[in-house]
ZADOTOR-351239 format. One record per residue (C-alpha): residue number from 1; residue in one letter; x, y, z. Coordinates in nm, 3 decimals, decimal comma. Example, Ala and Ser with C-alpha at 12.3 -4.5 7.8 and 13.67 -1.06 7.14 Angstrom:
<pts>
<n: 1 | res: A | u: 1,230 | v: -0,450 | w: 0,780>
<n: 2 | res: S | u: 1,367 | v: -0,106 | w: 0,714>
</pts>
This chain:
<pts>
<n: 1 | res: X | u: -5,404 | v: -0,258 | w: 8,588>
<n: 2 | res: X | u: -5,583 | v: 0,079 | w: 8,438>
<n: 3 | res: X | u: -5,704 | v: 0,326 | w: 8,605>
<n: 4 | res: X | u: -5,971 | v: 0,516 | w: 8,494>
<n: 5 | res: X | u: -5,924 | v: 0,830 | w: 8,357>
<n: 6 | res: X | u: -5,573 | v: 0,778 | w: 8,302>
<n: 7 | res: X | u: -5,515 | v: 0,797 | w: 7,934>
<n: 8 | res: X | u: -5,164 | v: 0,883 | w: 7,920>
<n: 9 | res: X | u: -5,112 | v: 0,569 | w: 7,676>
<n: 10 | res: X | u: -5,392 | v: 0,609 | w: 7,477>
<n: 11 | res: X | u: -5,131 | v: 0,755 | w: 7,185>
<n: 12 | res: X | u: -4,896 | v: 0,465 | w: 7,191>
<n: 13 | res: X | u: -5,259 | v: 0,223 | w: 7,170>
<n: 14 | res: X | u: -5,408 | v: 0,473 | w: 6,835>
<n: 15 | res: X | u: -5,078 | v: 0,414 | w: 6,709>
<n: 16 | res: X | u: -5,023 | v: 0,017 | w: 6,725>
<n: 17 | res: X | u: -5,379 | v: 0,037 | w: 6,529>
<n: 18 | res: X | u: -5,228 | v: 0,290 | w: 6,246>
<n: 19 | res: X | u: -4,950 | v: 0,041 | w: 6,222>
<n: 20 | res: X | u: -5,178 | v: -0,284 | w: 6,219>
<n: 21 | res: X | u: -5,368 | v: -0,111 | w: 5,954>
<n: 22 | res: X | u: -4,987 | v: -0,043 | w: 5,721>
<n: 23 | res: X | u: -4,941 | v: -0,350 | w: 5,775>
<n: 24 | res: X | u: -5,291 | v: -0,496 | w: 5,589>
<n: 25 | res: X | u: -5,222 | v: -0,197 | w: 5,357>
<n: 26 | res: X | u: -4,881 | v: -0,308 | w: 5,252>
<n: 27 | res: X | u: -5,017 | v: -0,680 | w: 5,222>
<n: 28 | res: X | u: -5,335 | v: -0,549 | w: 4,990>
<n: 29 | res: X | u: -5,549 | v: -0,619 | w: 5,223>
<n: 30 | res: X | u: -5,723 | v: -0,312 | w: 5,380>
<n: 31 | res: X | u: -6,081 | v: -0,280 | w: 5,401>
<n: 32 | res: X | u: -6,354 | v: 0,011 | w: 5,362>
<n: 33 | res: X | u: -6,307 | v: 0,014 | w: 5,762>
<n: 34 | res: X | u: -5,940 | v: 0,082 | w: 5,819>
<n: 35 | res: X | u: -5,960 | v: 0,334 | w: 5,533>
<n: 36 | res: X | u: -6,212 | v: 0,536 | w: 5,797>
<n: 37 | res: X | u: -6,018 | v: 0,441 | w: 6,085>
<n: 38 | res: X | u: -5,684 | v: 0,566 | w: 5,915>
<n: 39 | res: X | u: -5,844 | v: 0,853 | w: 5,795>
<n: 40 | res: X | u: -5,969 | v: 0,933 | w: 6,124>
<n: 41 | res: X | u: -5,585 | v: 0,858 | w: 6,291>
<n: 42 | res: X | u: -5,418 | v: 1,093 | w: 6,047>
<n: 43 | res: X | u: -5,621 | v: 1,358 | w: 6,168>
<n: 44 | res: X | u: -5,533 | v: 1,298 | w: 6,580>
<n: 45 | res: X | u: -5,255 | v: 1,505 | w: 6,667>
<n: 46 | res: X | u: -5,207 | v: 1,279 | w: 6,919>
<n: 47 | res: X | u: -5,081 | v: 0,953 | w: 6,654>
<n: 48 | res: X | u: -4,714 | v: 1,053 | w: 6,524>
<n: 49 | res: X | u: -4,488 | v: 0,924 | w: 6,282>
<n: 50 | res: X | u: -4,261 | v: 0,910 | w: 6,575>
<n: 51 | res: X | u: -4,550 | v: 0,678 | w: 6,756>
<n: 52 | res: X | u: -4,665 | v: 0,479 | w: 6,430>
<n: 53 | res: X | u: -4,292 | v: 0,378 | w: 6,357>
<n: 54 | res: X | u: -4,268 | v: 0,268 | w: 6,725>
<n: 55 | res: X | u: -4,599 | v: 0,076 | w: 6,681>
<n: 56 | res: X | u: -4,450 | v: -0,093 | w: 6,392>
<n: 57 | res: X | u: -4,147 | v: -0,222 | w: 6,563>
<n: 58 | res: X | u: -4,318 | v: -0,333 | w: 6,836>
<n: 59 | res: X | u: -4,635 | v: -0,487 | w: 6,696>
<n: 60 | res: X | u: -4,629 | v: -0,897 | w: 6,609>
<n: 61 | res: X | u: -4,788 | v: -0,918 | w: 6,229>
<n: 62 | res: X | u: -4,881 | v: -1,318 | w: 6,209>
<n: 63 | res: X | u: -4,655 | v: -1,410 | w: 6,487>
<n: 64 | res: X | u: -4,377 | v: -1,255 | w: 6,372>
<n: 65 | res: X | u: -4,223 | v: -0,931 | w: 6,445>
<n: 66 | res: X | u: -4,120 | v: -0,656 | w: 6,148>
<n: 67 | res: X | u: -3,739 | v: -0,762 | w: 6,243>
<n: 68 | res: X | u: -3,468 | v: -0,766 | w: 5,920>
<n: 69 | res: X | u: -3,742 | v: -0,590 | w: 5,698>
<n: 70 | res: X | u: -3,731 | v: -0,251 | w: 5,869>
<n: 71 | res: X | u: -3,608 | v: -0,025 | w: 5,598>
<n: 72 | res: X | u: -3,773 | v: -0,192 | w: 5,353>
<n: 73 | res: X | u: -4,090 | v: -0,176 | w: 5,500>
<n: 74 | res: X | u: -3,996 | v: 0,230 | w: 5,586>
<n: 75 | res: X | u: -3,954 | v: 0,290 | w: 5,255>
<n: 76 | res: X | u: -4,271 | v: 0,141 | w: 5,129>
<n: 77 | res: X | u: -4,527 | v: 0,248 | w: 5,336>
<n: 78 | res: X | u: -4,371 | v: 0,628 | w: 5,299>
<n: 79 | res: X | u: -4,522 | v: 0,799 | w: 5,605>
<n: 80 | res: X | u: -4,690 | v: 1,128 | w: 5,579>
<n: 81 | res: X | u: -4,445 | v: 1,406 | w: 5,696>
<n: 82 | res: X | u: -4,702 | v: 1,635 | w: 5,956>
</pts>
């Protein structure tokens, strides 16, 4: 259960979003929306590289997890070095 106030995985949740929104970017499918909401993520010190890859791993793209196409997917989506 939350508590409120306690944001202390509030970096971990912006980051599952910047990876959700790789993901539609890498399938061509991003809209005018994720572009603000991306822009918007690359700008909060708080979302990492560190926390985005973690996102990535962990997030379930239609039902299925990122799995065997790891480094591929790495080195496609190029993350920004900070």
């Amino acid at each position: 259960m939350r508590i409120p106030g306690d944001d202390t995985d509030r970096p971990l949740r912006k980051s599952r979003l910047a990876a959700r929104i790789l993901f539609r970017k890498e399938a061509g499918r991003m809209t005018a929306r994720d572009r603000r909401i991306a822009r918007v993520l690359a700008a909060d010190p708080e979302v990492t590289n560190r926390l985005i890859q973690h996102g990535i791993y962990s997030v379930r793209y239609h039902g299925r997890r990122i799995g065997d196409r790891k480094h591929e997917f790495d080195q496609n989506i190029g993350l920004v070095a900070r």
